[in-house]
N, C-alpha and C positions, 0 to 999 in steps of 0.2 A: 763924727757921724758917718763922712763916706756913703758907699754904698748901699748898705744896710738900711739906714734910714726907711729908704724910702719902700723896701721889701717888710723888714719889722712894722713899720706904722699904717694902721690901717686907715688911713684916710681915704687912698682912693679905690676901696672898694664901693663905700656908697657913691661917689662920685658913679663910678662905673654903672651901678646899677640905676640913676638915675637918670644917664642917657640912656642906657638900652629901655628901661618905662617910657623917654619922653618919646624915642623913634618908633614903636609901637603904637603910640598913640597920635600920630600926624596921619595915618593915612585916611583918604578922602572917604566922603561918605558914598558917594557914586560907586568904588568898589567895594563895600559892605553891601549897598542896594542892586547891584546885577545890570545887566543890560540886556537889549531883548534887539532882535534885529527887524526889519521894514521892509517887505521886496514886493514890486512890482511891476509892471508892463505898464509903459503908454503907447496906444496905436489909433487910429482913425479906420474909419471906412467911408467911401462916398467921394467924392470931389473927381476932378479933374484926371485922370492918370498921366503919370509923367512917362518919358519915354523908357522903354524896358519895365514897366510897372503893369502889374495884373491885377483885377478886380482880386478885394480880400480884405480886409485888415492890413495895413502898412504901420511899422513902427516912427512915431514921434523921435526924434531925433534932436538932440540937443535944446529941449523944450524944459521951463522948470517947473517943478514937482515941491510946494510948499507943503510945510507940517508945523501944525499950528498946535499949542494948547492954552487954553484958557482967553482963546482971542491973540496971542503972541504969535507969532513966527518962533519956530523953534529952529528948525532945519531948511534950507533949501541946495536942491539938487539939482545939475542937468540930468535930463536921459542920456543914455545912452548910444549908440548904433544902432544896437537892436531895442531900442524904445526904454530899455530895463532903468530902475532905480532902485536904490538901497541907503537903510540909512540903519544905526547903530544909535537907540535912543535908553534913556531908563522907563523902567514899567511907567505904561499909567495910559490914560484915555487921549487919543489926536483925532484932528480931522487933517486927509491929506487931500491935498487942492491941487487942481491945473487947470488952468484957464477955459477948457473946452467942456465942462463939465462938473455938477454938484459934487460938490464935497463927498469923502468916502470917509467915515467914521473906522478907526482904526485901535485896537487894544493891545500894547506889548506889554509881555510879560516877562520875567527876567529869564534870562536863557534859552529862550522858544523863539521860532520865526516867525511874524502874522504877513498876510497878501493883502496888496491892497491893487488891484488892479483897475484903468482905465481904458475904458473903447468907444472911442467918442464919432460922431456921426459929422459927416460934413455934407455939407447939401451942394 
């Protein structure tokens, strides 16, 4: 038999062909479905000023930004420095939450950016 063998006998062609079908068909559905991105600002107005602070809008800072669907938590975020958050979600309907303020209903769409921004009032 020797070498030949295994070049003359076609056995592992279907072999072959039957990983590259199985590795074709593992991948997730999440990348078939897209992802859509989340961005927005948390800031306040009102309160106290701290020292070197000017009346205005100040950013939230290391504050969290929950995103919720169907009543779950799906995602949570701190803000940022500059108050900012973002999140990398698949399509469909959220509500994004922070403690200072109702709920902001939120639509991603697959490959698009939506806003969801907060500016919440301090007395």
């Amino acid at each position: 038999m020797g070498d030949t063998w295994f070049v003359s006998s076609r056995w592992w062609l279907p072999v072959v062909l039957v990983v590259v079908l199985a590795a074709g068909c593992t991948s997730s559905g999440r990348d078939a479905v897209g992802t859509g991105t989340l961005v927005g600002t948390a800031s306040y107005s009102g309160g106290p000023l701290g020292v070197g602070q000017t009346p205005g809008p100040r950013p939230f800072v290391n504050d969290p930004v929950l995103v919720r669907s169907d009543g779950r938590t799906v995602a949570r975020y701190l803000t940022s420095a500059s108050g900012s958050f973002e999140f990398v979600l698949p399509p469909g309907d959220y509500s994004v939450e922070m403690p200072c303020q109702e709920s902001i209903a939120a639509t991603v769409s697959s490959g698009r950016t939506s806003r969801a921004d907060f500016t919440c009032q301090v007395p």
